[in-house]
C-alpha positions in Angstrom: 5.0 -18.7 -48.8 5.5 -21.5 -45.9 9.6 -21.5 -46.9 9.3 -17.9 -45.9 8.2 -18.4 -42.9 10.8 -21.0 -41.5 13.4 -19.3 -43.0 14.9 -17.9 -40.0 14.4 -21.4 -38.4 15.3 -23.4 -41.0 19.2 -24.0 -40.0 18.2 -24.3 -36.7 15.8 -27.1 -37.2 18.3 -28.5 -39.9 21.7 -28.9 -37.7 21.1 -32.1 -35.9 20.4 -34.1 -39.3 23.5 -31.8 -41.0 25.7 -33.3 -38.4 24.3 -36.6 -38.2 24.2 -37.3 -41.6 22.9 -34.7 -44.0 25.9 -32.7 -44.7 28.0 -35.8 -45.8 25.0 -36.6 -48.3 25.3 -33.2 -49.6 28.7 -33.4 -50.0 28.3 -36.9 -52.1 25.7 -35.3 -54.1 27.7 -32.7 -55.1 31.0 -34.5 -55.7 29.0 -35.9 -58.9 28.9 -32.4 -60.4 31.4 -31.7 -63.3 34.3 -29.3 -62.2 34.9 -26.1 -64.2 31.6 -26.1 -65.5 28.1 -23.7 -65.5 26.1 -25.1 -62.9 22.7 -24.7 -61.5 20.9 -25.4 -57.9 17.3 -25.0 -58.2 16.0 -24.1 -54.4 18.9 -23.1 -52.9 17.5 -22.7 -49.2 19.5 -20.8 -46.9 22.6 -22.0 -49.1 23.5 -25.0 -46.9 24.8 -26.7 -50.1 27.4 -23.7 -50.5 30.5 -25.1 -49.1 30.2 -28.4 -50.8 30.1 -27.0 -54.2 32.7 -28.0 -56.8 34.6 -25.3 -58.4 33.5 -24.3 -61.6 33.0 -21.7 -64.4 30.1 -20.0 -63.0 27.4 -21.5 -60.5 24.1 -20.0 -60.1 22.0 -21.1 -56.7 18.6 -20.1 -57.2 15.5 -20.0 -54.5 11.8 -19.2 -54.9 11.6 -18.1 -50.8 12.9 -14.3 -50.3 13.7 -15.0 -46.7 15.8 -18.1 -47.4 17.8 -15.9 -50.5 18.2 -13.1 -47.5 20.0 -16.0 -45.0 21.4 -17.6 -48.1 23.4 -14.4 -49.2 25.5 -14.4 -45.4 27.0 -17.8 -46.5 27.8 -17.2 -50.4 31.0 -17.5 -52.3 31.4 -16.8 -55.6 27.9 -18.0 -56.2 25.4 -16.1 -58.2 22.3 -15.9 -56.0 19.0 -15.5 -57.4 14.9 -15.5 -57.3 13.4 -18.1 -59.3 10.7 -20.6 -59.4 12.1 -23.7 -61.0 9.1 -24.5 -63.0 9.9 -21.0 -64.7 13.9 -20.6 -64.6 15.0 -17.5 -66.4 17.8 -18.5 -68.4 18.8 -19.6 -71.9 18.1 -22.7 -73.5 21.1 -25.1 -73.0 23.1 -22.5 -70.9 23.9 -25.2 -68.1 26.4 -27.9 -67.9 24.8 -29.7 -64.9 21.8 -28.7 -62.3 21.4 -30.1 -59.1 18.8 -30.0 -56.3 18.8 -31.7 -52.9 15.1 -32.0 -50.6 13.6 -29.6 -53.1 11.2 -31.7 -55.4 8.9 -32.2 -52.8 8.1 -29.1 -52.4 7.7 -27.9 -56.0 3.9 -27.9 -57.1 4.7 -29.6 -60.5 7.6 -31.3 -60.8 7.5 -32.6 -64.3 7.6 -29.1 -65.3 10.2 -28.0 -63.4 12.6 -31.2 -64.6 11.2 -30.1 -68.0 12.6 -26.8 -67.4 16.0 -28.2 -66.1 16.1 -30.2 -69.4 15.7 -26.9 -71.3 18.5 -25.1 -69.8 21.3 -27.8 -70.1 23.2 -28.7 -72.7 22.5 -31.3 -74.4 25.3 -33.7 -72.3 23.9 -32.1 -69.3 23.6 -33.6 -65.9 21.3 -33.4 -63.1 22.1 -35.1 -59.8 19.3 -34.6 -56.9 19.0 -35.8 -53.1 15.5 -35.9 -52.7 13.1 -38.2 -49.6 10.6 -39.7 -51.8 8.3 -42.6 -51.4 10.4 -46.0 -50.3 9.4 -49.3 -50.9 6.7 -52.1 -49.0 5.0 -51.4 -46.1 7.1 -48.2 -45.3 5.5 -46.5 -48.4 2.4 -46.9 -47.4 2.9 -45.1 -44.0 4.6 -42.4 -46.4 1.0 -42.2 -48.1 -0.9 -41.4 -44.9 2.2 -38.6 -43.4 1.8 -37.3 -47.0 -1.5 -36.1 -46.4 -0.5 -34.2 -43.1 2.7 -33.3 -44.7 1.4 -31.9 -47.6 -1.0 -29.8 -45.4 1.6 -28.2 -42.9 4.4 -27.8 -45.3 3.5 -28.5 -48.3 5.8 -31.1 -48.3 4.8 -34.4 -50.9 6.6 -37.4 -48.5 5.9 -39.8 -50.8 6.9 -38.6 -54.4 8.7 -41.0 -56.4 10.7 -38.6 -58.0 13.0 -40.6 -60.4 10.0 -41.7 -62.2 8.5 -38.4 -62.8 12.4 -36.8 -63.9 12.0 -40.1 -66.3 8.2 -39.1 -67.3 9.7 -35.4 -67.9 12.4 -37.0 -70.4 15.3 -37.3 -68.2 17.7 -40.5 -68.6 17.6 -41.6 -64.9 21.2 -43.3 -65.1 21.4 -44.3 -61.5 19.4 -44.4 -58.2 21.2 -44.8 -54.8 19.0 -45.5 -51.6 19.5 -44.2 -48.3 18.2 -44.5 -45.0 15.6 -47.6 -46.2 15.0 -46.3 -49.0 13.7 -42.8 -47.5 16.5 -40.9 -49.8 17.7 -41.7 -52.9 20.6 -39.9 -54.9 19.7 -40.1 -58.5 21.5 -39.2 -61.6 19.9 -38.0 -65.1 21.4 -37.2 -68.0 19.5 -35.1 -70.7 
């Protein structure tokens, strides 16, 4: 698995965009999330979400990558940590008050089935708020189509998903969608 194999990079590569401006995204993200509640983080990383996440009943981070859960497990809390693909998640139907995911869509070989999957382990008043890069708008988007196909090669890495549609095509209420950086980012909020 590619995520494997930068795992022991990945914070390295990460920490100029965490202190220019990626960390304070997470942190927005995540102040969205209900307090005191069961939440879920589908591809967890190397846990760089961790110290920005709301305090709740019982929050579960899970990762498809080994080596990311390995670098992931220095940095947790009182976060269950866990192996799971998000198009398969291993829990109960409705278990979850809210999910969340940030620059993890792109990556995830079918993501109508994994926001299907989402929408079976929340409750039915669930949440899910995701920070994702996706395709932007006009001319940008197209250049987005042509990185897409280099992206998708070298990291597997779909730049230009548009990724509230397909979380409304899986049957997720997109409530609201927040651009960032030209439209490169977008927070977006879906209710079940």
């Amino acid at each position: 698995m590619i995520y494997d194999d930068h795992a022991k990079r990945y914070d390295k590569i990460m920490a100029p965009l965490e202190r220019a401006f990626l960390s304070r995204w997470r942190k927005d993200t995540l102040s969205h999330l209900p307090k005191n509640a069961r939440i879920l983080e589908v591809g967890a990383g190397t846990g760089l979400n961790f110290v920005h996440y709301p305090d709740s009943a019982h929050a579960v981070a899970s990762e498809l990558a080994i080596q990311m859960i390995e670098i992931a497990k220095e940095k947790r809390s009182p976060i269950s940590l866990l192996q799971a693909d998000a198009e398969m998640l291993p829990f109960v139907d409705g278990y979850f008050d809210a999910a969340f995911a940030t620059l993890v869509f792109c990556s995830i070989p079918d993501p109508e089935k994994a926001f299907k999957e989402l929408k079976r382990v929340l409750k039915d008043d669930g949440k899910v708020i995701l920070l994702e890069h996706v395709r932007p708008t006009g001319m940008l988007g197209y250049l987005f189509d042509v990185l897409n196909v280099f992206t998708v090669a070298l990291m597997e890495d779909h730049f230009n998903r548009e990724t509230a549609k397909i979380a409304d095509a899986a049957g997720l209420k997109v409530v609201e969608v927040k651009t960032k950086a030209l439209g490169i980012v977008n927070l977006i909020i879906c209710e079940v």
